[in-house]
N, C-alpha and C positions, 0 to 999 in steps of 0.2 A: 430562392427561398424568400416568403415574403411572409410581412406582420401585417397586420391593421393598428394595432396599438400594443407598449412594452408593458401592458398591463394582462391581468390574465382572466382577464373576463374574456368570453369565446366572441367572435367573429358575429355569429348571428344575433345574438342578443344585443350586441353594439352597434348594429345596423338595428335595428327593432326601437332601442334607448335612440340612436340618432333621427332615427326618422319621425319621431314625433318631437324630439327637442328641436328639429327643424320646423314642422310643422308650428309649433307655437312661437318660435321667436320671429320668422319670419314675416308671420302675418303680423308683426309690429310694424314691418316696413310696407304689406299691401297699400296702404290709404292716404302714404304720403304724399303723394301725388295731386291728392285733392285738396292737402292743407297748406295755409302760409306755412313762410321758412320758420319760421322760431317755433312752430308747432312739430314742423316735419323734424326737425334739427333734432326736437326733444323724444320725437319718436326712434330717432337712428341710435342716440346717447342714450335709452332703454335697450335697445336692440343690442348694442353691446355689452351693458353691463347684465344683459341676461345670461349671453356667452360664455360672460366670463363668472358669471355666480356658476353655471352646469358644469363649464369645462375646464378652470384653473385653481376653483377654489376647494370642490373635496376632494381626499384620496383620491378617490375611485372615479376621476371625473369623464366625460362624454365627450370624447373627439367632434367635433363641430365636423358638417357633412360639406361634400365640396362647393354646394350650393349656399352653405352658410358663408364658408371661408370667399369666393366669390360675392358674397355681398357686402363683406366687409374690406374686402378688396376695393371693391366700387367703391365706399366713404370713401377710403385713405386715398381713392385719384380726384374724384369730385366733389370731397368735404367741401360744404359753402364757411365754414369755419375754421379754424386753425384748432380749437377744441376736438372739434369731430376726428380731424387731420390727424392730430395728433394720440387721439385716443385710440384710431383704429392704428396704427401705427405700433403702439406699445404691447396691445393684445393680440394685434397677429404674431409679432416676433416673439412673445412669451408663450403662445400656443405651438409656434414652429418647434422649441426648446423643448414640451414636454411631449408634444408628439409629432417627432420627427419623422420624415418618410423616407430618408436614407441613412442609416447607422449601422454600426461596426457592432457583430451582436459579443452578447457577454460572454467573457473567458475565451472567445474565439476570435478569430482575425477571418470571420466570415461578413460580406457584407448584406445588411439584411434591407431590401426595397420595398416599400409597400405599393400594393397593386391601383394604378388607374389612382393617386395621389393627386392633390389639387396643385395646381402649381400655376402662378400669376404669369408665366412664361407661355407662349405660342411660337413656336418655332416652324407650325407647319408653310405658313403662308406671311407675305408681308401687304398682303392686299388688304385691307379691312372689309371683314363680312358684315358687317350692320352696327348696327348703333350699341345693340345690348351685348356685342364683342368686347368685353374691357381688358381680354390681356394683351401682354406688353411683347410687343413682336420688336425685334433685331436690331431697325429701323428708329424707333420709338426711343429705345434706348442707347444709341449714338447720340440722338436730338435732345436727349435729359442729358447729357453729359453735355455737350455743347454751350446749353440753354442757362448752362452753370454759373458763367460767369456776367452773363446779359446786366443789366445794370436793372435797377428797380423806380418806379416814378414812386410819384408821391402817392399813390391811388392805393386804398383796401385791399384790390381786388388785384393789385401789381403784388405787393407785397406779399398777399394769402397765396399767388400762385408761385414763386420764389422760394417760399415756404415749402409750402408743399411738394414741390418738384425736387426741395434736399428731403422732407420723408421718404417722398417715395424710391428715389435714389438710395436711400439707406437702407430700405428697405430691401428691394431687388439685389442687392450685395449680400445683404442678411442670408437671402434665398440660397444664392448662388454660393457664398460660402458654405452653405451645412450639405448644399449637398454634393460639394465639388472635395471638402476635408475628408472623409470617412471615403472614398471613391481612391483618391489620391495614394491617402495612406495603405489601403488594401493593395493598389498598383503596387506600390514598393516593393511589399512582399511577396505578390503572389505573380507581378508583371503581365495582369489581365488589362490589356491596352482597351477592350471594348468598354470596361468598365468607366473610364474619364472617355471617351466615346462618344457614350450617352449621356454625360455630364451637360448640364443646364449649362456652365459654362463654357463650352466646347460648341456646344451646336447654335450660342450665340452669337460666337466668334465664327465659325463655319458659313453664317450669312452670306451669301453674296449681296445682300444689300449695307451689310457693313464694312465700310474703308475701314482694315485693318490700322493703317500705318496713320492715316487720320485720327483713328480714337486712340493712340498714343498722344499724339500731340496733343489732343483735348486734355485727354488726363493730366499731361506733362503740365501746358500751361494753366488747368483747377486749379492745382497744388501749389503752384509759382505764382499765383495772382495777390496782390497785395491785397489787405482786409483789414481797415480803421476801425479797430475798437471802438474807439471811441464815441461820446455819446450813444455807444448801443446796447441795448435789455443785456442783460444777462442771462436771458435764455436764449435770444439770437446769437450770441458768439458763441454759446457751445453746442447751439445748434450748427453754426459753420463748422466749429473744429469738428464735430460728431462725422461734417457730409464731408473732409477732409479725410477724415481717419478711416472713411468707407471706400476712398479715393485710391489711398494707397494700401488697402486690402486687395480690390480691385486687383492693382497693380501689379501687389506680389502674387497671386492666384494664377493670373496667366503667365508670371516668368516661369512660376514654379510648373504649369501646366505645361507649356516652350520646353523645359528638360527633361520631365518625364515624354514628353513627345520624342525628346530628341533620343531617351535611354529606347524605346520603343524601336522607334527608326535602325536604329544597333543592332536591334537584337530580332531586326527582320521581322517584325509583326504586326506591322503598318502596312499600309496599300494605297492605291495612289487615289481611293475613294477620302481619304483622309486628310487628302490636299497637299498644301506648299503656302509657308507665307515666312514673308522675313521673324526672324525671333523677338520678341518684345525691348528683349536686355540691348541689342544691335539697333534698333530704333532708337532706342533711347541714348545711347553713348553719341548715337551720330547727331540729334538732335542738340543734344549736349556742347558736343566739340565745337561748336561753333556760337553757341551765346555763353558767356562768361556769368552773365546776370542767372539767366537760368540754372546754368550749373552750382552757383551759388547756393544759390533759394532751395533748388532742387535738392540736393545733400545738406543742407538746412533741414528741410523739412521729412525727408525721406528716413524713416529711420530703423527701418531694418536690416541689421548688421551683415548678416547672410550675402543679400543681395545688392546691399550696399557695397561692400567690400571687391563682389565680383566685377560692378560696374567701374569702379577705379580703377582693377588690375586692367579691363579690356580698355579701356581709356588711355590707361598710361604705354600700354603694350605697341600701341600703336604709330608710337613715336623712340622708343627700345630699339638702338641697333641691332639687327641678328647676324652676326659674322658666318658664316658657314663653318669656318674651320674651328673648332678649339686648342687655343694654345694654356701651356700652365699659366701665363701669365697674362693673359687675359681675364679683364674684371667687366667684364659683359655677362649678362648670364645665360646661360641655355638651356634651349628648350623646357623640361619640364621645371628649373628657377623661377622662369618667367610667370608662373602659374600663383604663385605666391609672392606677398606683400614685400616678406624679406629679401626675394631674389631682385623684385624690380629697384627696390631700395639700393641694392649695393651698387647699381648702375650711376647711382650719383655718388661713388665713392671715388671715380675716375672723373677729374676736371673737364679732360674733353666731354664725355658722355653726358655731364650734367651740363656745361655749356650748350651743348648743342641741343638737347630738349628742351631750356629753358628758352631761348632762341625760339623755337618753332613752336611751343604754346606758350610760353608768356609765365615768368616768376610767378605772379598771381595767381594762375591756375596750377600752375605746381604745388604751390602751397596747399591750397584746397583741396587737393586731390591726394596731397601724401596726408595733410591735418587727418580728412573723415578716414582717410583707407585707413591709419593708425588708430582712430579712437573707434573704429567698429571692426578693430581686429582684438581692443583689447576688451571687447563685448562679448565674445566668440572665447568660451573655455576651452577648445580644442584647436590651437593652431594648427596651420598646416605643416604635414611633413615632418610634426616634432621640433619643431623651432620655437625656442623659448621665447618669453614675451622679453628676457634682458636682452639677447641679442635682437630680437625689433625695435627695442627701445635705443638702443646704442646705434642701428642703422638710419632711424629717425634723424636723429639727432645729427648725426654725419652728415645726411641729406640736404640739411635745411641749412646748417651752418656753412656747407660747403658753396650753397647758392651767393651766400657772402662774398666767397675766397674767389672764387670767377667772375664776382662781379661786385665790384665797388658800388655801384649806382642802386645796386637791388636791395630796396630794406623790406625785411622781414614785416609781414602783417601783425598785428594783436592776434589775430584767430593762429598765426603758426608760432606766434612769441605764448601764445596758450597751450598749444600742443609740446613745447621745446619744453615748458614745464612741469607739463604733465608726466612727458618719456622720463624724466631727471628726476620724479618724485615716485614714479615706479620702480627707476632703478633702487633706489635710497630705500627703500622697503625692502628690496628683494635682496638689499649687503648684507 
C-alpha cells in the first residue's frame, strides 16, 4: 500500500504541481557555476527559501520532487558556509516531518510506503559512480562517525567541515529514525520481519564494508569524549549536544533493531540471507568491563532507562554466582531473579557473595552500576515481575551499606552516598 503525500490532492496533479515547482526553482541553481561564491551562495539561500515558501508554508503544500530533495541534499554536504549548512539542514528535516515516506496510516496499524521515495542513502554499491553521485553509502558513514572526534585547526575551512559533518550526521539519524520507528512498531504487532529488512537501518548495518563491532566502538567513544565548553558560541555546544543526542538515538535504534532480530530468530522467520553479527548491547558491556572511565562517562551520559537498565543487569550478571542446585536457604538468585534489578541486588545481601564481586570488579564499579541500574529503574513505571519500587529501594540500600560491612577500607562515593539518599527519600514518601 503506498501514498505519495498524507494530503488529498491525487497523485497526478502532484506530480504535474511538482514538475514545474521543480522546473523553476531549480534553474535558481543552473548558473551557479559561472558566478563567484557570495553570488552562488546567494542563489542556493533563494533556492531554498523558494522550497520552503511552495512546500512548508501553505496548507496544501508541494512535496518537493526527488531531484529537488537531491539538490538540497548536495548544499547540506557541500555548503561553502555554515549558513547554507545549516539552512539546508533544518528544511530537509522539516520537509521529512510533513512528508514522510514511511508511516503507520491513520486509525490502522498498517504501514504505508511511498513508491521510489528520495532517500540520501545508497546501499547499492560502496564504489563511487562519479562525481554527481552524492549519496551517502555504508562506508561514508562509518568515516563521519569516526571523523567525529578528529580535532579542529585554526582554519575556516577546518571548522566549516567539523561543522558540517555534525549536520550532516544529524541528519542521516533524522533519516534513519523516521523510517526505522513506524517499521519497528508495525514488526511488534504484526511480526513482519521483512519489513525492518528493508529498513535504511538494517541494510546499512548489513554492509560488508562496515566493521560492525568498530562502529560500536566509535559511537562508544563520540559519546565518552570530553568537550570544554568553555570559551565556545553557544550555538557550537548545542550543536555538539544536538550530534550527541543523535549519537545515542543511533545507539538505541540498533539495540532495539538487535531484539527485534533476535524475537524474529525465535519465531523462525529469519534466514541465514539475514546474516549473524554479535548484538550491539554484548559489544557494549564487553567494551565497558574493562575501562572504568568509560563506563563512567558512559551511563553518564547514556540515558535511556529501558536500555540502560538491561546493560547493568548483563554486566553485573556476569560476575553472579550461579549454584546449579537451589537450596531454601540459599541467597543467590536463580535463573529468572537474575533478569531483574532486585534479584541481582539481593546477591549483595549475602557477605560472601558481595565480597567476592566486589573483589573481581572493584567497589567503584559496583557502585556505578547499582547507582544507574537504581535511578533508571525508578524511571521505568513498570517494574519487573511486580516488584515494588520499596522493596528496590530497601535492596539498594542493603547493597551498598553492606559494601561497608565486608570491607572497612571501601568508602562509599558521593554519586552512591547520592543514590543511599535518594532509595531513603523514596521510601519516606511511600510510609
Amino acid at each position: 500500500m503506498s501514498k505519495e503525500t498524507k494530503g488529498n490532492t491525487s497523485r497526478a496533479a502532484m506530480n504535474t504541481y511538482g514538475a514545474g515547482l521543480e522546473a523553476n526553482t531549480l534553474a535558481m541553481l543552473d548558473s551557479t557555476g559561472a558566478k563567484d561564491n557570495r553570488d552562488a551562495n546567494e542563489d542556493r539561500l533563494q533556492y531554498l527559501e523558494a522550497v520552503r515558501a511552495a512546500s512548508l508554508v501553505p496548507v496544501n503544500g508541494i512535496p518537493p520532487t526527488n531531484k529537488m530533495y537531491q539538490a538540497m541534499f548536495r548544499i547540506l554536504r557541500f555548503g561553502r558556509t555554515l549558513e547554507l549548512v545549516a539552512a539546508s539542514f533544518h528544511l530537509l528535516t522539516q520537509l521529512h516531518q510533513r512528508y514522510p515516506w514511511v508511516y503507520m496510516s491513520d486509525g490502522k496499524h498498517e504501514l504505508e510506503i511511498v513508491d521510489e521515495a528520495w532517500s540520501p542513502f545508497n546501499f547499492g554499491s560502496d564504489v563511487d559512480s562519479g562525481e554527481k553521485d552524492i549519496s551517502v553509502r555504508s562506508s561514508l558513514f562509518q568515516e563521519l562517525i569516526q571523523n567525529m572526534n578528529k580535532g579542529v585547526d585554526e582554519s575556516e575551512e577546518s571548522v566549516l567541515k567539523i561543522l558540517g559533518n555534525m549536520f550532516l550526521f544529524k541528519y542521516l539519524v533524522h533519516v534513519l529514525k523516521l523510517d526505522f520507528t513506524p517499521r519497528n512498531q508495525v514488526f511488534e504487532e504484526t511480526m513482519n520481519w521483512s519489513l525492518l529488512k528493508e529498513s535504511s537501518l538494517n541494510l546499512l548495518l548489513a554492509s560488508r564494508r562496515v566493521n560492525f563491532k568498530l562502529l560500536m566502538k566509535d559511537c562508544l567513544s563520540t559519546m565518552c569524549s570530553p568537550f570544554d565548553a568553555d570559551g565556545k558560541s553557544t550555538s557550537l555546544v548545542e550543536l555538539h549536544n544536538g550530534m550527541l543526542s543523535a549519537m545515542k538515538e543511533l545507539l538505541v535504534m540498533i539495540i532495539e533493531l538487535d531484539a527485534s532480530k533476535k524475537k524474529a530468530d525465535i519465531e523462525g522467520i529469519t534466514n541465514r540471507g539475514d546474516g549473524v553479527r554479535t548484538p550491539a548491547l554484548e559489544i557494549i558491556v564487553d567494551e565497558l568491563t574493562y575501562d572504568e572511565y568509560l563506563l563512567s562517562n558512559f551511563l553518564q551520559v547514556f540515558d535511556d532507562p529501558k536500555w540502560k537498565l538491561e546493560i547493568v543487569l548483563q554486566y553485573l550478571t556476569k560476575y553472579i554466582p550461579k549454584p546449579s542446585v537451589r537450596t531454601r536457604r540459599s541467597n543467590t538468585p536463580q535463573g529468572e531473579d537474575l533478569k531483574t534489578l532486585n534479584g541481582i541486588l539481593k546477591t549483595f545481601s549475602n557477605g560472601t557473595n558481595a565480597k567476592n564481586i566486589t573483589k573481581k570488579i572493584g567497589p567503584v564499579v559496583v557502585q556505578i552500576l547499582i547507582g544507574h541500574g537504581f535511578l533508571a529503574q525508578l524511571t521505568i513505571s513498570n517494574t519487573n515481575e511486580g516488584e515494588s519500587i520499596t522493596e528496590i529501594c530497601n535492596s539498594v540500600i542493603t547493597a551498598l551499606t553492606n559494601l561497608k560491612r565486608v570491607d572497612q577500607k571501601i568508602e562509599i562515593l558521593p554519586f552512591g552516598k547520592e543514590v543511599l539518599f535518594t532509595a531513603e527519600m523514596v521510601l519516606k514518601t511511600k510510609a
